[in-house]
Phi, psi and omega in degrees: 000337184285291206327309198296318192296286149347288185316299161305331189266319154332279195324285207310307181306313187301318198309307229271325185301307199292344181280289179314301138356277167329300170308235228327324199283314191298007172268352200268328174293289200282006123002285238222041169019044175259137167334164158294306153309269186316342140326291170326282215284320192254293208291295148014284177290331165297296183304324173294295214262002168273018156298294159355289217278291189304343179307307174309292169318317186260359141343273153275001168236338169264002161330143170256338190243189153264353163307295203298344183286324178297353194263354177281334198299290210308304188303333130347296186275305200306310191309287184311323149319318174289313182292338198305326230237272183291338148309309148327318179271348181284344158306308176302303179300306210303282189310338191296302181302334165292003192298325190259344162312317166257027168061029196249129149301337194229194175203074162258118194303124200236115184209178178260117178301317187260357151301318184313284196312287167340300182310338195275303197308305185318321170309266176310353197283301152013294207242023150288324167321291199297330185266012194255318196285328163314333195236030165209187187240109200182150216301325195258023177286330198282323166316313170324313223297326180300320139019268191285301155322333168300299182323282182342311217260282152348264156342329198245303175297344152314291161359296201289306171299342176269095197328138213201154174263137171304154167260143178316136202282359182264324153291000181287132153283148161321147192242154207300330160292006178187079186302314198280344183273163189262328202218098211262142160358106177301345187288297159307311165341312221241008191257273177285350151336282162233038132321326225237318169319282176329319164255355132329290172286332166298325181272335172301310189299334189275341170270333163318296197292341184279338157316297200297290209332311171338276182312266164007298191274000164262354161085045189262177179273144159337284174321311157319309185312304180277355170246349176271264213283288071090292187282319201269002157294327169305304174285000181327312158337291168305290181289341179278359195260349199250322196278254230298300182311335196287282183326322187275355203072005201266073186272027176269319176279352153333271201276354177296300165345287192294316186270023138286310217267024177248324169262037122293300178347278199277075159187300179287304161321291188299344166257355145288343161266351159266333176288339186227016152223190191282307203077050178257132166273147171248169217279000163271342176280351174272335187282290198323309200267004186246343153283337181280325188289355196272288172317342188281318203299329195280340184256354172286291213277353165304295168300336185288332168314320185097324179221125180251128147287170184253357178283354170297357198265309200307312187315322168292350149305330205289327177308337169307282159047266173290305188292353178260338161266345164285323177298016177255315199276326159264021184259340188265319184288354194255345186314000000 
């Protein structure tokens, strides 16, 4: 009854957090006069994902086994599969169920397509590298990981340079630390930021652990826990900050959030788990990365159309799915 009792209070705190969070970071854009997609893909996706990211960090490098090193691995492949895959349709579902809400005929996602789409290919080019260095071996692999920060690094100035329309100054909510001002204090900004970060990253871990606690009391295997239930409490954020921007119409700083914090995924992690393992994959991680690669390509040729809907979006959850029944069926055979 503590686990569950945690559990709700967590989930609930990461919700509540995140509404503040959202506010601030798009008042921290118009700061810093940056677009909405760059908000997203950068201010947004940074902040979501370095719960993750020490999760990883501290996995592999302060790991004592190679289980426990493994478990950075796993959060590496698992994270970008969640977003890939059940982010995108709670995005999809959000809007659908919001169409009237927002006064829209249709629930067509009004977003710049063909960043989006840039944004996926910049992805997969990424993480095919990266799941090609999971299946060989060789002396100068842990050298790759600067690589991948460079890409990253690369990535985030692109980002930075590319021109985007600002959101409409009618569309900021007042922000919850100065409700009454029209141009509120950078100071509060930055203030209720990361406060709001701060608990955010507390809750997830406090939510992490009640995952495991859960799994334990239903007596599931570790590994299910850590290749299944584990990532997508991690990535809890990112969707929740997408359901609420979703709610708001603004699903342009949505899928921005998820695809910033999907090339952290393939990137920031992953050269901290090449610097501090072998990077060898076993055969649910191999899955994991030919399902993530899959959800990408469908959704790089969805935005390359130019008009996307939002029920196109769902269909791409069923691959998680597909990865919960194979790690299931192969964890019984391998018990």
């Amino acid at each position: 009854m503590l686990t569950a009792l945690w559990f709700l209070l967590s989930a609930g705190a990461i919700y509540f957090a995140c509404e503040y969070f959202v506010n601030g970071i798009e008042w921290f854009g118009r700061k810093l006069s940056l677009g909405a997609t760059a908000t997203g893909t950068v201010l947004a996706a940074f902040g979501t994902a370095l719960p993750e990211s020490a999760v990883t960090f501290v996995a592999v490098v302060f790991g004592r086994t190679p289980e426990q090193r493994d478990i950075g691995v796993g959060a590496a492949l698992g994270g970008p599969l969640v977003l890939a895959t059940l982010a995108y349709m709670v995005v999809g579902a959000a809007l659908w169920m919001n169409r009237r809400h927002l006064h829209r005929a249709d629930a067509v996602i009004r977003v710049e397509h063909q960043r989006l789409a840039r944004d996926q290919g910049w992805f997969l080019a990424i993480f095919v590298v990266k799941c090609a260095l999971g299946l060989v071996e060789f002396a100068f692999k842990p050298w790759l990981g600067v690589l991948f920060i460079a890409a990253y690094g690369l990535y985030v100035w692109r980002e930075l340079r590319s021109a985007d329309t600002a959101p409409e100054e009618e569309s900021l909510e007042p922000l919850k630390f100065q409700p009454h001002a029209p141009d509120p204090a950078l100071s509060r900004v930055l203030l209720q930021t990361v406060l709001a970060l701060l608990v955010i990253a507390i809750a997830s871990r406090v939510f992490v652990l009640q995952i495991e606690g859960i799994g334990t009391a239903l007596q599931l295997s570790p590994h299910l826990v850590a290749l299944l239930l584990s990532p997508v409490a991690t990535e809890l954020p990112e969707t929740v900050n997408a359901l609420i921007w979703v709610r708001q119409g603004k699903e342009r700083l949505a899928l921005a959030n998820i695809s910033g914090a999907m090339m952290i995924q393939a990137t920031i992690p992953s050269s901290l788990a090449l610097f501090a393992t072998p990077w060898l994959f076993d055969a649910p991680l191999i899955v994991a990365g030919v399902l993530t690669g899959v959800a990408v390509i469908y959704l790089w040729l969805l935005f390359r159309r130019g008009r996307v809907e939002a029920r196109w979006l769902l269909p791409v959850g069923l691959l998680y799915a597909v990865f919960a029944v194979f790690v299931s069926w192969h964890l019984s055979t391998h018990a």
